[in-house]
C-alpha positions in Angstrom: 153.4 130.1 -28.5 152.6 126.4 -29.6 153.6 125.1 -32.9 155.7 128.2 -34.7 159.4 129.1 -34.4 160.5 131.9 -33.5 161.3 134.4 -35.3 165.0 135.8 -35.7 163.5 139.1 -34.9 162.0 137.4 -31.7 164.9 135.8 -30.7 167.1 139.5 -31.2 168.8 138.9 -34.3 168.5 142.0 -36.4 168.4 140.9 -40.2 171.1 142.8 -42.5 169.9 146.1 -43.6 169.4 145.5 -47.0 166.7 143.1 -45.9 164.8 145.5 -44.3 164.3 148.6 -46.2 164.1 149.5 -50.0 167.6 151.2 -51.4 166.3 154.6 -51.4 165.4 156.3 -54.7 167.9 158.1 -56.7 167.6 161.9 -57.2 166.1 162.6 -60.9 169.9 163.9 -61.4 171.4 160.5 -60.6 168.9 159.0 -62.3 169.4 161.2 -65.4 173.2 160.3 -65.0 172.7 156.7 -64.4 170.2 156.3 -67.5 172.2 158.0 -70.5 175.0 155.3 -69.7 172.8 153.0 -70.5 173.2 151.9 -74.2 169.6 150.5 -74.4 168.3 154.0 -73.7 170.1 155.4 -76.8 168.8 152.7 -78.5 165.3 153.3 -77.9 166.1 156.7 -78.5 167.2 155.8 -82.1 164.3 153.7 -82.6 162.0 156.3 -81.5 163.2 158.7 -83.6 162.9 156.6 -86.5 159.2 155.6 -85.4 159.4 159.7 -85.1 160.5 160.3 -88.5 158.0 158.2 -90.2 155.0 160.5 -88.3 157.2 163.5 -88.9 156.7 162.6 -92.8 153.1 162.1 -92.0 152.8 164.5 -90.3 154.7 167.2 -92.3 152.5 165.9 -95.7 149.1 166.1 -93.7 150.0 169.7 -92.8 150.8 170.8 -96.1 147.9 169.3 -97.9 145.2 171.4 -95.3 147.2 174.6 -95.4 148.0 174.8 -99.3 145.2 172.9 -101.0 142.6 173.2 -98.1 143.0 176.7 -96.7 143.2 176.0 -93.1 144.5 177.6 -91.0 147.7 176.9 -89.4 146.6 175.4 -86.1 143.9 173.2 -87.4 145.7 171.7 -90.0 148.2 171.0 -87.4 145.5 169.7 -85.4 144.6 167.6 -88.0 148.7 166.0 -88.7 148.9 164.9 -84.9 145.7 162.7 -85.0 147.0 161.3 -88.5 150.1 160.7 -87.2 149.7 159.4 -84.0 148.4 156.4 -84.4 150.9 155.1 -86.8 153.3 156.2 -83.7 151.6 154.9 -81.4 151.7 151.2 -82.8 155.4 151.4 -83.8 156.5 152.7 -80.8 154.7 149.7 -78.5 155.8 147.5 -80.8 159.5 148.1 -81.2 161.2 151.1 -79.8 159.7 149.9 -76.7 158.8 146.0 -77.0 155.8 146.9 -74.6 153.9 144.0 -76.1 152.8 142.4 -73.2 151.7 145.2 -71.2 147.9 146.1 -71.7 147.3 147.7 -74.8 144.2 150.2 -74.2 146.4 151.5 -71.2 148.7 152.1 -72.8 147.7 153.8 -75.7 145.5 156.3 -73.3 149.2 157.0 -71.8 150.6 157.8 -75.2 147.7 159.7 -76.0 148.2 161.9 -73.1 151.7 162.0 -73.4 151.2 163.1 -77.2 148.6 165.9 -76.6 151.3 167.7 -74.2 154.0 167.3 -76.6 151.1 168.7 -79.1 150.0 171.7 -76.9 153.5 172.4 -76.6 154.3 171.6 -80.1 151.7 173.8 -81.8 152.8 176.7 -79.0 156.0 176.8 -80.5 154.2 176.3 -84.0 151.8 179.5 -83.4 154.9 181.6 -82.2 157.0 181.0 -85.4 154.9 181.8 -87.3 153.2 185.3 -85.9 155.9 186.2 -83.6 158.9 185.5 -86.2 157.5 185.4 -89.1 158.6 181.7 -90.4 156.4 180.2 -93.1 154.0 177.9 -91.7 155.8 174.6 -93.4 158.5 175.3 -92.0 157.5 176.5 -88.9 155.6 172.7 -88.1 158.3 171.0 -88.9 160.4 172.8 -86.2 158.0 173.1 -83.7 157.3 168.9 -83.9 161.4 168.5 -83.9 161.4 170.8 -80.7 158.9 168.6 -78.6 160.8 165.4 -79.5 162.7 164.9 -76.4 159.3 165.8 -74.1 157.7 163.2 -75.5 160.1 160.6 -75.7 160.6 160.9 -72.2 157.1 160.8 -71.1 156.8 158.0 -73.3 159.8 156.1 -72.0 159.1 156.6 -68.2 155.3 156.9 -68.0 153.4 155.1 -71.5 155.1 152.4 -71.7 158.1 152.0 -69.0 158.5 151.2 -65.6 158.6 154.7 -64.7 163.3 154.4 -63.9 165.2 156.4 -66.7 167.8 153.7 -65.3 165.8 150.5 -67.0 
């Protein structure tokens, strides 16, 4: 054929397999396994956390305001905390538990959005339970409900908002 060599593939030499297809992708179990002995993701786990607590304060003072000073009812004044809070968490969270810097920022943020409205539905589910189905003040009640949907939205903000989608990394 002219000018070209031949390929190695042309000539019958088989190139190692590693060359040829992807490792395959670990089962989310292995990767579960292979990420928690990762000290970076304990790390970002601390960080988050304390990014966390700071909204959690917000969060917790917005709440309490609405409900005892404002009369609203529980589910709007929680309404009301989240989109206090989640800005704040939003920028600390790109900025340091993450160091997502670089990547595109309005992406980003519509990620953590989304990821923050599910931990929110599920948030004031557990929120709206405690308080009519077990009878726990509403303070209270808010401040365990946002503690219980911690770990959801860490990980969707770890893997999805602002990762590369590998618990591993």
């Amino acid at each position: 054929m002219g000018d070209q060599p031949e390929s190695p593939l042309a000539r019958g030499i088989e190139p190692p397999a590693a060359a040829t297809a992807p490792a395959p992708p670990l089962a989310a179990g292995a990767r579960l396994r292979a990420g928690v002995r990762k000290p970076q993701n304990w790390l970002q786990l601390a960080k988050f956390c304390a990014v966390g607590g700071s909204g959690y304060a917000v969060n917790i003072v917005v709440f309490a305001l609405a409900v005892e000073v404002g009369d609203v009812h529980h589910l709007v004044a929680a309404t009301l905390a989240f989109l206090v809070a989640v800005t704040n968490n939003f920028w600390w969270n790109r900025a340091w538990t993450f160091g997502a810097r670089d990547g595109h920022a309005g992406f980003q943020a519509a990620r953590f959005l989304a990821v923050s409205v599910v931990a929110f539905v599920f948030a004031a589910t557990v929120l709206e339970l405690l308080v009519t189905r077990a009878g726990i003040s509403e303070i209270p009640a808010q401040a365990i409900s946002i503690v219980v949907a911690t770990p959801l939205s860490f990980l969707g903000n770890k893997l999805w908002s602002f990762g590369s989608g590998d618990w591993r990394a």
